[in-house]
C-alpha positions in Angstrom: 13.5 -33.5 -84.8 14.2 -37.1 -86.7 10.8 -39.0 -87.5 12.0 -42.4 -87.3 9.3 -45.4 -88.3 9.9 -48.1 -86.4 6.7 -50.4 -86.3 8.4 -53.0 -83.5 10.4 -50.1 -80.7 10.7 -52.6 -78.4 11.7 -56.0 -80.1 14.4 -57.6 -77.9 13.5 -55.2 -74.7 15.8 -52.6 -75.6 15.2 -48.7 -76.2 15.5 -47.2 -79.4 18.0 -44.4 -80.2 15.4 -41.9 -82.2 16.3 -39.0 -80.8 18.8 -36.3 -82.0 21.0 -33.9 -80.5 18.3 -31.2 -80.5 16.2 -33.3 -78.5 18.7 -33.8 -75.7 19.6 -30.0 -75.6 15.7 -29.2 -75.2 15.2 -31.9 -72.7 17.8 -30.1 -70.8 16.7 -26.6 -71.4 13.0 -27.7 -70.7 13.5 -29.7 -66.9 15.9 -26.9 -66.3 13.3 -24.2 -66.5 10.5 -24.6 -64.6 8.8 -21.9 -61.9 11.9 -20.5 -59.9 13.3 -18.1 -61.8 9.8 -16.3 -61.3 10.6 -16.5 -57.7 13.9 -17.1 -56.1 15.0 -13.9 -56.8 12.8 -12.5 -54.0 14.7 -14.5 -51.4 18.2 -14.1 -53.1 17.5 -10.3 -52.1 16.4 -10.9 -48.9 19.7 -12.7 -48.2 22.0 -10.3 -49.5 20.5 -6.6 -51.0 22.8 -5.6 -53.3 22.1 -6.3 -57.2 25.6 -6.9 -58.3 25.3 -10.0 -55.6 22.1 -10.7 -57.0 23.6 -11.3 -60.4 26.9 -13.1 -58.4 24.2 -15.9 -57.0 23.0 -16.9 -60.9 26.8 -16.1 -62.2 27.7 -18.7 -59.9 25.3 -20.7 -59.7 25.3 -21.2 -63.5 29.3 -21.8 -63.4 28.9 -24.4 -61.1 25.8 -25.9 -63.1 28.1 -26.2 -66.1 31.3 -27.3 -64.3 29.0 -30.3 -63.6 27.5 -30.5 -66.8 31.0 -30.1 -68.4 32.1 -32.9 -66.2 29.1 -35.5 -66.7 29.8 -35.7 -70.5 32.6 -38.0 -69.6 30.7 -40.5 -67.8 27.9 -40.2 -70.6 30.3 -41.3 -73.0 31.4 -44.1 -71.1 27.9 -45.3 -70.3 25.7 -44.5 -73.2 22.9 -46.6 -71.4 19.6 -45.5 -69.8 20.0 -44.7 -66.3 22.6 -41.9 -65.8 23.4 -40.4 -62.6 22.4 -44.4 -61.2 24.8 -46.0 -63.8 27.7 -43.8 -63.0 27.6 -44.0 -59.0 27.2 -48.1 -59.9 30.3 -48.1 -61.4 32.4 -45.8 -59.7 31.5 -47.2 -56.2 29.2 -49.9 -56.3 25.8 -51.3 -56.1 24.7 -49.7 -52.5 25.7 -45.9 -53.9 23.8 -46.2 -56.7 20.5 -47.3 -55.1 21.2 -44.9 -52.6 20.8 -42.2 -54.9 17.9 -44.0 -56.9 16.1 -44.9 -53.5 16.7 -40.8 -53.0 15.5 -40.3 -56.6 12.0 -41.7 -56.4 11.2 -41.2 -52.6 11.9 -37.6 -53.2 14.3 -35.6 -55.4 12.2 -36.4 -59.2 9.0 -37.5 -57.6 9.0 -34.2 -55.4 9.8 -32.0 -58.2 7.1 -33.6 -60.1 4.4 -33.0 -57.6 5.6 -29.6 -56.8 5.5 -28.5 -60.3 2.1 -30.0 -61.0 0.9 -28.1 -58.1 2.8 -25.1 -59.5 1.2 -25.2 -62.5 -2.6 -25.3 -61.1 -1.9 -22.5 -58.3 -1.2 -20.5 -61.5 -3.9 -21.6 -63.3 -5.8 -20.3 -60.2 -4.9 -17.2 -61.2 -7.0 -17.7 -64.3 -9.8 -19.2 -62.8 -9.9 -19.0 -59.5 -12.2 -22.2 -58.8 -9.1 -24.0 -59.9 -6.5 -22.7 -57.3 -5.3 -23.8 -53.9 -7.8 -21.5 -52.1 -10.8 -24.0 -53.2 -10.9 -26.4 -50.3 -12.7 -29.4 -51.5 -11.5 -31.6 -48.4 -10.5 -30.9 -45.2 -9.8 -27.8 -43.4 -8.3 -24.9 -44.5 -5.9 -25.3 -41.4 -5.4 -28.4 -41.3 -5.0 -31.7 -43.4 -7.4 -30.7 -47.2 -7.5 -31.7 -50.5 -7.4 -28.2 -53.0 -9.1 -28.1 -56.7 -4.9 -27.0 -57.0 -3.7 -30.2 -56.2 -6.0 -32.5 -58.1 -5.5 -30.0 -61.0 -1.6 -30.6 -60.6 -2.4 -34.8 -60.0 -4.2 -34.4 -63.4 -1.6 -32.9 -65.2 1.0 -35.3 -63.8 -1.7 -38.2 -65.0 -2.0 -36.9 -69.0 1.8 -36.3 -68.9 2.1 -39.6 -68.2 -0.2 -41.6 -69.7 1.5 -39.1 -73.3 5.0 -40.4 -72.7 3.8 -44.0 -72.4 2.5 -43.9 -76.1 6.1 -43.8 -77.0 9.4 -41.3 -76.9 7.5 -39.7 -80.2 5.0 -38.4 -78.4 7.5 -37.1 -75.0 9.6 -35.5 -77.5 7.3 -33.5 -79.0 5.5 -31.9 -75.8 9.3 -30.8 -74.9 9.9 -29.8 -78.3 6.9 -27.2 -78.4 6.8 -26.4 -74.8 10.5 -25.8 -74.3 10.6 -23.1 -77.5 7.4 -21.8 -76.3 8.6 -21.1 -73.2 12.3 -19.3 -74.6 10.3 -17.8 -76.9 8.1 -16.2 -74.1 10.9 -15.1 -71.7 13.0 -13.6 -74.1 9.9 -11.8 -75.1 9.5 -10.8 -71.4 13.4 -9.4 -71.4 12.9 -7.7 -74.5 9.9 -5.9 -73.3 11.2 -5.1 -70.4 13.9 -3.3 -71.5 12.5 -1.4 -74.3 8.6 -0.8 -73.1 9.6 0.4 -69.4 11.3 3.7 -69.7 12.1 4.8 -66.0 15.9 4.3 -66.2 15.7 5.3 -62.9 15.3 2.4 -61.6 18.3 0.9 -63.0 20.8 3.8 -61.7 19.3 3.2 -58.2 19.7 -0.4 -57.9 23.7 -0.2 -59.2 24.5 2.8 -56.8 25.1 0.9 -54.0 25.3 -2.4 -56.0 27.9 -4.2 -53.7 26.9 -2.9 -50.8 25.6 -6.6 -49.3 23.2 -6.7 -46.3 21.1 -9.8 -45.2 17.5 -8.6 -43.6 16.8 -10.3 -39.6 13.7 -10.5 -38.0 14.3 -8.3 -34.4 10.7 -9.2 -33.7 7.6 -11.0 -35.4 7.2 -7.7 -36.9 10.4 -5.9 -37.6 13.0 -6.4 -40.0 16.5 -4.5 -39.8 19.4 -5.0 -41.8 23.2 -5.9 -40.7 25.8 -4.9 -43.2 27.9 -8.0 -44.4 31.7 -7.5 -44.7 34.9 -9.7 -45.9 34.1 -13.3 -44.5 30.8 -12.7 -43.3 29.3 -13.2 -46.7 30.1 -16.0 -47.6 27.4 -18.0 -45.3 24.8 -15.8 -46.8 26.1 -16.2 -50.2 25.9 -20.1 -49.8 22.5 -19.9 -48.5 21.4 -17.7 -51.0 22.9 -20.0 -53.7 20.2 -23.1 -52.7 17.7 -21.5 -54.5 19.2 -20.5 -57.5 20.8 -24.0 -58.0 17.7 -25.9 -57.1 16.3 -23.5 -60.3 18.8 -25.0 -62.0 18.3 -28.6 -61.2 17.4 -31.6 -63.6 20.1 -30.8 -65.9 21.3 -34.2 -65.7 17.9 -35.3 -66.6 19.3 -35.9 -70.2 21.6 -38.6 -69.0 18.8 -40.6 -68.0 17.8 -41.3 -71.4 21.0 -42.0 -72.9 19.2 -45.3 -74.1 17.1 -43.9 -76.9 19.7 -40.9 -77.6 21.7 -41.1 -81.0 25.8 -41.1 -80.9 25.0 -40.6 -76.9 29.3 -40.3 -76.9 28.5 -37.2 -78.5 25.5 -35.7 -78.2 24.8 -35.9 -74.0 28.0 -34.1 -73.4 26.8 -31.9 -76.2 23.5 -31.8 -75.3 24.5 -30.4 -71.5 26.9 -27.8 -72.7 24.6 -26.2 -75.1 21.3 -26.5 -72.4 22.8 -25.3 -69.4 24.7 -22.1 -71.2 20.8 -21.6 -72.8 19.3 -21.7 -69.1 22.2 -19.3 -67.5 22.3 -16.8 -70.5 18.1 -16.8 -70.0 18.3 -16.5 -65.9 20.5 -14.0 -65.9 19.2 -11.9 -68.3 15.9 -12.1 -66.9 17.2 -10.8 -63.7 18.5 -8.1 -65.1 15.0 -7.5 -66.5 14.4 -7.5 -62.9 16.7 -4.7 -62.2 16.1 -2.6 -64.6 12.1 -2.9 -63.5 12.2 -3.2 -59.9 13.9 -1.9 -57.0 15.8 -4.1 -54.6 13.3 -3.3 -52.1 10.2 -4.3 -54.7 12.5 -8.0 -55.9 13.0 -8.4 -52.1 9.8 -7.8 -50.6 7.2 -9.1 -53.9 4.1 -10.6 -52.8 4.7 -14.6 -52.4 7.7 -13.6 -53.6 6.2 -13.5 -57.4 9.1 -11.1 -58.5 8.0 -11.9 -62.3 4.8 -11.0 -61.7 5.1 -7.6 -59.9 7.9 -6.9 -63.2 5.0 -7.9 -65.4 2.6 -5.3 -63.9 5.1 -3.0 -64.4 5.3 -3.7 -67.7 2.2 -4.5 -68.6 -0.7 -2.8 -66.5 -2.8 -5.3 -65.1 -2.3 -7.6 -68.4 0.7 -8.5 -66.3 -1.0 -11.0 -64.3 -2.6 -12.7 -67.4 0.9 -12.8 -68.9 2.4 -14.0 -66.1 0.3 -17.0 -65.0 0.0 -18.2 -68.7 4.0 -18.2 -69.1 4.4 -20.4 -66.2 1.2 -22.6 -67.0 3.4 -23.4 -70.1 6.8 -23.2 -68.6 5.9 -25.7 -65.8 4.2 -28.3 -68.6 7.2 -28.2 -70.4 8.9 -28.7 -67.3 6.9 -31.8 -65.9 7.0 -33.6 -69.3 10.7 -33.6 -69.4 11.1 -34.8 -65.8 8.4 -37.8 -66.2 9.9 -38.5 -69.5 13.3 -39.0 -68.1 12.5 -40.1 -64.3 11.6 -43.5 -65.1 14.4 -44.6 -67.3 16.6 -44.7 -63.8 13.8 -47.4 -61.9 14.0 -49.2 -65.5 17.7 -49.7 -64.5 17.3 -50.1 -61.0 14.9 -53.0 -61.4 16.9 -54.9 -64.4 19.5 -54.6 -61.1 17.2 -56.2 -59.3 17.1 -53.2 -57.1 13.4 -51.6 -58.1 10.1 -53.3 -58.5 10.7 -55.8 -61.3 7.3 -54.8 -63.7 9.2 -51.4 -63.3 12.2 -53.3 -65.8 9.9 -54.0 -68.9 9.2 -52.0 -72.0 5.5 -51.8 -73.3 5.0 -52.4 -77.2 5.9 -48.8 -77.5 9.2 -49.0 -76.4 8.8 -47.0 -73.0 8.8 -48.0 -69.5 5.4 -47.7 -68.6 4.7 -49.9 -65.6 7.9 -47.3 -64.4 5.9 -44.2 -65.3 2.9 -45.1 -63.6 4.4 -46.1 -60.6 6.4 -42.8 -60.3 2.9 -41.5 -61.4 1.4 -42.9 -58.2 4.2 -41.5 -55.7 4.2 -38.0 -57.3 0.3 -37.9 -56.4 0.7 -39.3 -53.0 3.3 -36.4 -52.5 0.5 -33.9 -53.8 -2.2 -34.7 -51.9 0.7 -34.8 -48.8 1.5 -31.1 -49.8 4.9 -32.1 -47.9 6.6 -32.2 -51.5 7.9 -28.4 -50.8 9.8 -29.7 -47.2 11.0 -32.7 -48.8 12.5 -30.8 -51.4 14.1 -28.2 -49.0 15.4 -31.5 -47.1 16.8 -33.2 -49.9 18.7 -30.1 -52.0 21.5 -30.8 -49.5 21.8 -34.5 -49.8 21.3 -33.9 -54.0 24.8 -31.7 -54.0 26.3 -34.7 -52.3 25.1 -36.9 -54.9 26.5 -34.4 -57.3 30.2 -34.5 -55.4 30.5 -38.4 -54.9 29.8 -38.8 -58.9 32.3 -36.1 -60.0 34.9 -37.8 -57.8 33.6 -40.9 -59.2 35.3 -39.7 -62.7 39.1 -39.3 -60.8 38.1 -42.5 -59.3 37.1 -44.4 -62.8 40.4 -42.7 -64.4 42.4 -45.2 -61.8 40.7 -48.4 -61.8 39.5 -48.2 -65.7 41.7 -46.8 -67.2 41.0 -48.6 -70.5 37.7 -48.4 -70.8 36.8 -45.9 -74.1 36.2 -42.3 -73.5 34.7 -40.6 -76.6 34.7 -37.5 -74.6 36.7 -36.8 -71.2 35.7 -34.2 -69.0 36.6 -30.4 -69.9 39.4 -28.9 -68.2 40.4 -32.2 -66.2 41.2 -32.0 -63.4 41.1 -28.1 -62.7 37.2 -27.5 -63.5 35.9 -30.7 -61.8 38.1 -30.2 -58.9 36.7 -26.5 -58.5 33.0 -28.0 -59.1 34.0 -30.5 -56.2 35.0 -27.5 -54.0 32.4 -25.3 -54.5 30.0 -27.5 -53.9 31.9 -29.1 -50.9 32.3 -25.3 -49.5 28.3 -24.8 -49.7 27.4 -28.1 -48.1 29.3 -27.2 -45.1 28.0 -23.9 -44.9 24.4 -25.4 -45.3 25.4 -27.9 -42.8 25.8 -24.5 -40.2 23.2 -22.4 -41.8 20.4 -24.4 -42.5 20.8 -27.6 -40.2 17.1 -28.4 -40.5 17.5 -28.5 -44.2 20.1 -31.2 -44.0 19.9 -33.4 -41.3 16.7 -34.8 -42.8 18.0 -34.9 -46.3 20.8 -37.6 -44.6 18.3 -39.3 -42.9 16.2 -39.8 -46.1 18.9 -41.3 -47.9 19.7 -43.4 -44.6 16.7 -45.4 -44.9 17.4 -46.6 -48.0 20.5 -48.8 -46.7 18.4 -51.6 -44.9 15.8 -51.1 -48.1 19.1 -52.3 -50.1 20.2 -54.8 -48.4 16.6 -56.8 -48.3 16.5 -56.1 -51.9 19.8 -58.0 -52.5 18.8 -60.5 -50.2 15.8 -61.4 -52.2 17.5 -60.9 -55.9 19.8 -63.9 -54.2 17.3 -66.1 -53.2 15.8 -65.6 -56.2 18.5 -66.3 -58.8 
């Protein structure tokens, strides 16, 4: 962590670069980690049974994280500019795909993942004290529309988060700094103790017996579940499926991108930055399923109330501790989390509105050198989407429509190769074309299947993104007028 004095950050309306190579790598590690991993497991099992497929889904799921990752640094080198993800789709293809995706960003994907962190974070506090959790009504009916002490817990965490990265990057860097090693520090602690403090190896020799033997459970009735054997082919729509969850745990890896602005030798360190976090989040996620296997049976990961599969583990483990243990690891994890996704969310409507494509306040720097009309306005939609409690459908809605995203920007790199081919590269993308080719497949493979699968997941997604087209076209309209 550099301490850099700079007494004027923003003189001249530009970002600073203060932050270092270990900054990036934790900003990546932090909004990569935030409450899945304590959960998805549960449905991963549900999907398929066996463990060894269990530990396919985050094998995969990480090698197609860093395929991605792998491939980004390219286009991080070539744009070192704040933005990202928006930047890269601007170039490759134009103005309308790049709002598309930043219209898509802010109506839902970082503004939705903000929210349903926040509330996250307060349904675990809950835990701790209970007048603080979603079952405290304070508006509304409990069936119907209502306002929980949960979600103005998660509105005020989103709020200080906020209002502490618009003091300046100092102050964002350091909440990611000690929240991101607090929370490796606690899971590797949770692995460790795992292994070594729970003793019934049993457990462990079960689960691996029949490890490959994959089975999806179906509701027969609103009360029975039975299980039908998958064979050759038939896995691999369940194995897609099963995959959305994992790879949504292993979203906002790109988050680093969107500060390339205030990131030193951003040719170098991004790239850098998303090697070294994303091999940091699979290495964790897989070994804490593991953990998982060696505590649980299938049946227990599968079937875990609310589908807490870290927090029946933890009783294991611990006794009733567990729960303690538990709810303060994600209290921290999800913290860590939000501050890295605020932090980086409104660098891309800073962009966006020096395009003349975002709110124009949104494209100024306050005398800290941080976009913070940007951060309160995302501010303001992440707390509409809490008190909505619709953030978890949008975000099932949009997971498709993100992986699209993901696709049209590594295509954008073949794409860039041909019409700039001059244009300085201080890093090209690892194992081109092979491993962004595969990423493009993979991806392309589990679209489709979600596309069969899970239509209501997708259809909306499109028709989210949809919208934003007439939204671009009166924005240009009035950037013309205006000029």
């Amino acid at each position: 962590m550099d301490n850099i004095k700079n007494p004027h950050p923003a003189e001249g309306g530009h970002f600073i670069r203060s932050l270092s190579l270990l900054d990036g790598a934790l900003l990546v590690i932090g909004s990569m980690i935030g409450s899945g991993i304590f959960i998805v497991s549960a449905d991963i099992s549900r999907q398929l049974g066996g463990a060894g497929w269990l530990v396919v889904v985050w094998l995969l799921s990480g090698f197609i994280t860093l395929a991605a990752a792998l491939s980004y640094g390219e286009l991080s080198g070539m744009y070192p500019k704040a933005g990202g993800q928006y930047v890269y789709l601007r170039e490759a293809f134009g103005k309308l795909y790049g709002f598309l995706y930043g219209w898509s960003f802010f109506a839902v994907i970082q503004t939705g993942t903000i929210a349903a962190v926040g509330v996250g974070f307060a349904k675990f506090t809950g835990y701790l004290v209970p007048a603080l959790g979603d079952g405290n009504i304070l508006l509304g009916k409990a069936d119907g529309f209502n306002v929980s002490a949960a979600q103005l817990l998660g509105i005020g965490m989103i709020f200080l988060l906020t209002y502490l990265n618009t003091l300046g990057i100092k102050s964002g860097k350091w909440i990611q700094f000690i929240f991101t090693f607090a929370k490796i520090a606690a899971m590797g602690a949770l692995i460790l103790f795992g292994f070594f403090l729970f003793r019934d190896h049993s457990v462990w020799h079960t689960n691996w017996a029949d490890a490959w033997m994959a089975r999806t459970e179906i509701k027969n009735t609103d009360t029975t579940i039975a299980h039908q054997g998958l064979i050759g082919l038939a896995i691999i729509g369940p194995l897609c499926a099963a995959m959305v969850g994992a790879l949504f745990s292993s979203d906002a890896w790109n988050n680093v991108t969107f500060i390339a602005g205030e990131i030193k030798r951003p040719e170098r360190n991004i790239g850098l930055s998303l090697l070294i976090g994303t091999v940091v989040v699979t290495v964790i996620y897989i070994s804490v399923n593991l953990m998982y296997l060696n505590v649980l049976s299938m049946n227990e990961i599968a079937h875990a109330q609310h589908d807490r599969v870290a927090l029946e583990a933890a009783l294991k483990i611990f006794g009733p501790a567990g729960t303690i243990i538990i709810a303060v690891m994600i209290m921290v994890s999800t913290f860590g989390c939000n501050n890295g996704l605020i932090l980086s969310g409104a660098r891309v409507y800073y962009t966006m509105a020096k395009d003349g494509l975002f709110l124009p306040s949104a494209g100024t720097l306050n005398d800290k050198g941080v976009p913070g009309a940007a951060l309160w306005m995302q501010f303001a939609w992440a707390s509409v989407l809490c008190l909505s409690g619709k953030y978890g459908d949008l975000l099932d809605f949009i997971i498709f429509t993100v992986l699209l995203f993901y696709i049209l920007t590594i295509v954008g790199i073949f794409k860039l190769r041909q019409t700039q081919p001059d244009m300085p590269r201080p890093y090209k993308a690892f194992g081109y074309p092979f491993v962004p080719m595969v990423y493009i497949v993979l991806a392309a493979t589990i679209c489709l299947v979600l596309l069969k699968y899970k239509p209501a997941y997708t259809w909306p997604g499109l028709i989210i993104v949809l919208i934003g087209i007439p939204i671009y076209f009166f924005l240009e309209k009035r950037t013309k007028k205006n000029e």
